[in-house]
C-alpha positions as MATLAB code, in Angstrom:
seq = 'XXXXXXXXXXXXXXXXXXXXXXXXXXXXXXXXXXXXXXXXXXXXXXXXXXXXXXXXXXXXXXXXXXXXXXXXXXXXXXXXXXXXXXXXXXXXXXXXXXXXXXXXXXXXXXXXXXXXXXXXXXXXXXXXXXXXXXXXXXXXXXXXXXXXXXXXXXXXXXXXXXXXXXXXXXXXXXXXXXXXXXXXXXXXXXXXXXXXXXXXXXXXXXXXXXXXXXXXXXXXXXXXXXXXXXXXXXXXXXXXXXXXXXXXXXXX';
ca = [
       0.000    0.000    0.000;
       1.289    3.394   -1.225;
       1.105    6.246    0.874;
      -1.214    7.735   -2.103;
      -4.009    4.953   -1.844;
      -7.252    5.585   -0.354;
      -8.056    3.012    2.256;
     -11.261    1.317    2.886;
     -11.344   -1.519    5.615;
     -14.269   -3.982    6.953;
     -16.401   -1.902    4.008;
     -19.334   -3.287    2.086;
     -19.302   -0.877   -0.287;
     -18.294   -2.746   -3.391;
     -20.919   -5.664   -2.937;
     -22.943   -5.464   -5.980;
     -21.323   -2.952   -7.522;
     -20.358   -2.570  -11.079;
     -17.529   -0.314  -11.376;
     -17.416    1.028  -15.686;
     -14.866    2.768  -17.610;
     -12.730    4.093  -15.229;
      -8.735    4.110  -14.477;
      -7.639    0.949  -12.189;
      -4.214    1.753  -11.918;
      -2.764    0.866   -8.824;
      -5.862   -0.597   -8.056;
      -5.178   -3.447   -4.681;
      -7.141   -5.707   -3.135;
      -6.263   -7.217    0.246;
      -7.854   -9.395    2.773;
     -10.684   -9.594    0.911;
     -13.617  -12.234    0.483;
     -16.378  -12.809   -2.018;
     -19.315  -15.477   -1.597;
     -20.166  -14.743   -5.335;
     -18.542  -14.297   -8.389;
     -16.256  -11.270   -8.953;
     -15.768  -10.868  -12.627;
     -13.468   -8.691  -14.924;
     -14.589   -8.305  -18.359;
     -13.486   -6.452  -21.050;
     -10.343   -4.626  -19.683;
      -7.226   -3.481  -20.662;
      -4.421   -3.603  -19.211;
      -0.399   -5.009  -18.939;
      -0.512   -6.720  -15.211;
      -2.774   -8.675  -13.553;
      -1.664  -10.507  -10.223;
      -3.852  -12.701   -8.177;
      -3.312  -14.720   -5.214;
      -5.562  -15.982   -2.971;
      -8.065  -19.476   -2.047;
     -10.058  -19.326   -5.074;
     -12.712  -22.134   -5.869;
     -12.121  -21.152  -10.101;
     -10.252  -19.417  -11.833;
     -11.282  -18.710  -15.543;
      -9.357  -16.096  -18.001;
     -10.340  -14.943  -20.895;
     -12.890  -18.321  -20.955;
     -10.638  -20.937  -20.564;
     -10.156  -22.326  -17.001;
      -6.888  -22.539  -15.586;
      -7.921  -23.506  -12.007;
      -6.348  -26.996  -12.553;
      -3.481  -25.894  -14.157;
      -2.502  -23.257  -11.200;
      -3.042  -25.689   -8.326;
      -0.910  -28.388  -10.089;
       2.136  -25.691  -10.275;
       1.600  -24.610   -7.159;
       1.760  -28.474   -5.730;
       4.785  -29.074   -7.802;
       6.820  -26.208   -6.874;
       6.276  -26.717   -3.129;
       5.063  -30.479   -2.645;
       4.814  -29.980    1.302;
       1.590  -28.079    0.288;
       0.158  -31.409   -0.624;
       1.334  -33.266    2.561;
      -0.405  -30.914    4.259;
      -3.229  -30.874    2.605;
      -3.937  -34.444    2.420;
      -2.816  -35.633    6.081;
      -5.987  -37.116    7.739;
      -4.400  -40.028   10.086;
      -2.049  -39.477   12.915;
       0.884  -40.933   10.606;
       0.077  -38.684    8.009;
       0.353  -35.617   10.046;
       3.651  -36.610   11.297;
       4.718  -37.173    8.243;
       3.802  -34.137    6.857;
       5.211  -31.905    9.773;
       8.945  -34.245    9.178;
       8.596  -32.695    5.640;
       8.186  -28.745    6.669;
      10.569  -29.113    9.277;
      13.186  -30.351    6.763;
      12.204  -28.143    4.666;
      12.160  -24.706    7.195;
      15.516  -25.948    8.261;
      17.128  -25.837    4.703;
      15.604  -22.660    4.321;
      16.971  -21.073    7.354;
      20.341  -22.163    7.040;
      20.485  -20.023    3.945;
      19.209  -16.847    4.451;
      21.758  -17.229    8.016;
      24.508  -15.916    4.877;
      22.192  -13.237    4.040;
      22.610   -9.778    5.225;
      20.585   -8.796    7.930;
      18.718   -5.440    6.880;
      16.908   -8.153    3.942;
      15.051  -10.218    5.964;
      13.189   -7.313    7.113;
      12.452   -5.714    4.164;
       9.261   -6.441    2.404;
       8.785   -7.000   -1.120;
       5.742   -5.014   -2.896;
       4.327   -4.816    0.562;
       4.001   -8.708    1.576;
       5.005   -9.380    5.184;
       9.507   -9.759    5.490;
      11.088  -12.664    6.532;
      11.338  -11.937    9.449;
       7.335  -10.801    9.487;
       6.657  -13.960    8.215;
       8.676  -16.001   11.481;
       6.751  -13.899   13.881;
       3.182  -14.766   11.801;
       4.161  -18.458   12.220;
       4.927  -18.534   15.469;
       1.395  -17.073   16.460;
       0.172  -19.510   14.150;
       0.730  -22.193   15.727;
       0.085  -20.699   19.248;
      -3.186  -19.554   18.497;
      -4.090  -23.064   16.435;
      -2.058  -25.564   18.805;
      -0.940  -23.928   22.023;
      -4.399  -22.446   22.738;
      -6.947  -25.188   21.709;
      -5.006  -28.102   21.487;
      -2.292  -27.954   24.517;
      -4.409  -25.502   26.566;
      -1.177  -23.266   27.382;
      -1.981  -20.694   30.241;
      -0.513  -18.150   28.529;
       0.090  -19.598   24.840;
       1.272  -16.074   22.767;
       4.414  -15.009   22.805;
       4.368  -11.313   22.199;
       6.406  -11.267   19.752;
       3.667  -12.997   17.406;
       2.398  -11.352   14.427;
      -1.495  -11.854   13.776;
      -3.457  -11.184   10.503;
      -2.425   -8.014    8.553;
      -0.228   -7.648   11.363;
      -2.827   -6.915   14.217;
      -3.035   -7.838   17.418;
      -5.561  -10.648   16.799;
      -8.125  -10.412   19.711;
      -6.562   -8.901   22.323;
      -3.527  -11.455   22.652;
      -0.929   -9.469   24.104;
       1.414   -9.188   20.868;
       3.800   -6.272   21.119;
       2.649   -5.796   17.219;
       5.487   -2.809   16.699;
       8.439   -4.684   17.950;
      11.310   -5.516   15.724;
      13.154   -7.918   16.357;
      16.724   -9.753   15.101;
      16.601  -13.225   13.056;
      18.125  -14.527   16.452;
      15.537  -13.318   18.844;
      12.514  -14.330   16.500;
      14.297  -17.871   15.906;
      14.176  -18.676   19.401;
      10.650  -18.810   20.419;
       9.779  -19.639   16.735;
      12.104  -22.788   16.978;
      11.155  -23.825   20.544;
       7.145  -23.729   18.926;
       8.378  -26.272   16.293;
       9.862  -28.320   18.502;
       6.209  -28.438   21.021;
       4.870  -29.206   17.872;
       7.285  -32.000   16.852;
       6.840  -33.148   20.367;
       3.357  -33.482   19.928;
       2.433  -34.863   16.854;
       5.353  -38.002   17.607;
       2.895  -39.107   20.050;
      -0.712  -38.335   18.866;
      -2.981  -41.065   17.589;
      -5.697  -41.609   15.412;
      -8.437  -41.274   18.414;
      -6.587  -37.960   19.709;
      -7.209  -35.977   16.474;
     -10.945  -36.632   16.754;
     -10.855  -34.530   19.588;
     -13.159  -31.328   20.048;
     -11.206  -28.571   21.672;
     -12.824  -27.199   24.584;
     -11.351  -23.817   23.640;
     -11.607  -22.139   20.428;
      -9.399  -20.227   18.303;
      -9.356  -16.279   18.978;
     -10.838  -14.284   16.014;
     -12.701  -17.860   14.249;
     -16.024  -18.608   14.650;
     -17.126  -19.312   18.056;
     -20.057  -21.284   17.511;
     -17.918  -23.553   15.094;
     -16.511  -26.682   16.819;
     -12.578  -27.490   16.020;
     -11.207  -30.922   16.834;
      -7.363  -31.340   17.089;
      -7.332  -32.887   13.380;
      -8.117  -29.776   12.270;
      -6.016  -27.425   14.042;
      -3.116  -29.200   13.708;
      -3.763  -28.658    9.509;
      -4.481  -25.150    9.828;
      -0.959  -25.642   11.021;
       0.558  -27.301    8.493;
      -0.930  -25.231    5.879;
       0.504  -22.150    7.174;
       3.875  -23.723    7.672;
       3.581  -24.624    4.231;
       2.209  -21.536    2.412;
       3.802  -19.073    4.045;
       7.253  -21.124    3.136;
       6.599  -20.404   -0.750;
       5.824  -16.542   -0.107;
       8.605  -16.661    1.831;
      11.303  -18.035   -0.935;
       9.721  -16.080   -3.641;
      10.263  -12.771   -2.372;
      13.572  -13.704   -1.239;
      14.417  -14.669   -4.443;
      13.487  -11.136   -5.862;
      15.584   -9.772   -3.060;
      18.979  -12.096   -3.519;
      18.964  -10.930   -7.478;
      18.350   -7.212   -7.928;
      22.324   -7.606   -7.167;
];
């Protein structure tokens, strides 16, 4: 987000609306949600980026949905682990394979100067943005339901678009060194690795007593599926996390 853009937030002001002949430059969308279709037609234009959880995807009438998510799987393949772990051996196996792969990873950028892995690239969270997201990741989705922790954030946890998720002590504006994010972050994995060596089929069907902050509290979450919402972040936030260290290791 430019300095320039107007800002709307929580705003229902673009449901329904049809927005004709007018100048989209710069034009970003964040955060957002649709329960029906959103649809560009006739356009013009050089760049189009999307990312997101989309259901379809069609361009000019031909449907690529297939096409992305079979990319996507092969350029990070922990995505499908995680995707597709149901039993207890399955989960294990799949948190083995972002382990392995989070270690390789941060063994590499340990050669990288410092001042990088806090900058951001066209405004997605740094590396070192994205360690703090993780970490309250997997306190809010395994410290807090699943363990029941007393006091499962760390503060130096960053929540959703970098807020202080429902009240849960984060100290949102801190900023801190690879080292000092690597040691809570790293002492999370290894609860987690802890966990999952000795959880069993019967464990996962588990309801949580307590629910995540900020989800839906009438929903009911069993352990199977927190411990996914997990792995998926592990895994997702991995591939934003290469790719825009990749643009910042070659403008040299």
């Amino acid at each position: 987000m430019t300095s320039e853009q107007k800002t709307y937030v929580d705003s229902d002001r673009f449901r329904d609306a049809l927005i004709r002949q007018s100048d989209l430059s710069g034009l970003e969308i964040r955060d957002c949600w649709f329960e029906e279709r959103l649809k560009i037609v006739d356009c013009f234009g050089r760049d189009v980026y999307l990312a997101g959880d989309f259901g379809r995807i069609v361009v000019n009438d031909v449907d690529v949905t297939a096409y992305v998510a079979a990319e996507l799987d092969r350029a990070a393949p922990d995505r499908v682990l995680a995707r597709e772990a149901r039993t207890a051996d399955e989960i294990r196996a799949a948190w083995a394979a972002i382990e392995s792969t989070w270690s390789a990873t941060t063994e590499r950028i340990r050669a990288l100067p410092e001042e990088l892995l806090h900058e951001r690239v066209d405004d997605e969270w740094s590396f070192i943005e994205t360690l703090r997201h993780l970490l309250y990741a997997s306190d809010k989705w395994l410290g807090n339901p699943v363990l029941e922790e007393d006091d499962p954030y760390h503060p130096l946890g960053y929540g959703p678009a970098g807020a202080d998720e429902a009240g849960s002590g984060l100290t949102v504006d801190a900023d801190p060194s690879l080292d000092e994010i690597l040691a809570p972050r790293l002492a999370r994995m290894d609860t987690m690795r802890a966990f999952v060596a000795g959880v069993t089929d019967a464990d996962l069907d588990r309801l949580c007593a307590r629910k995540p902050v900020g989800n839906d509290p009438e929903a009911d979450y069993d352990v199977r599926r927190c411990l996914k919402v997990v792995l998926a972040e592990e895994a997702e936030h991995h591939r934003y996390a290469v790719r825009d260290l990749a643009v910042l290791t070659s403008r040299d």
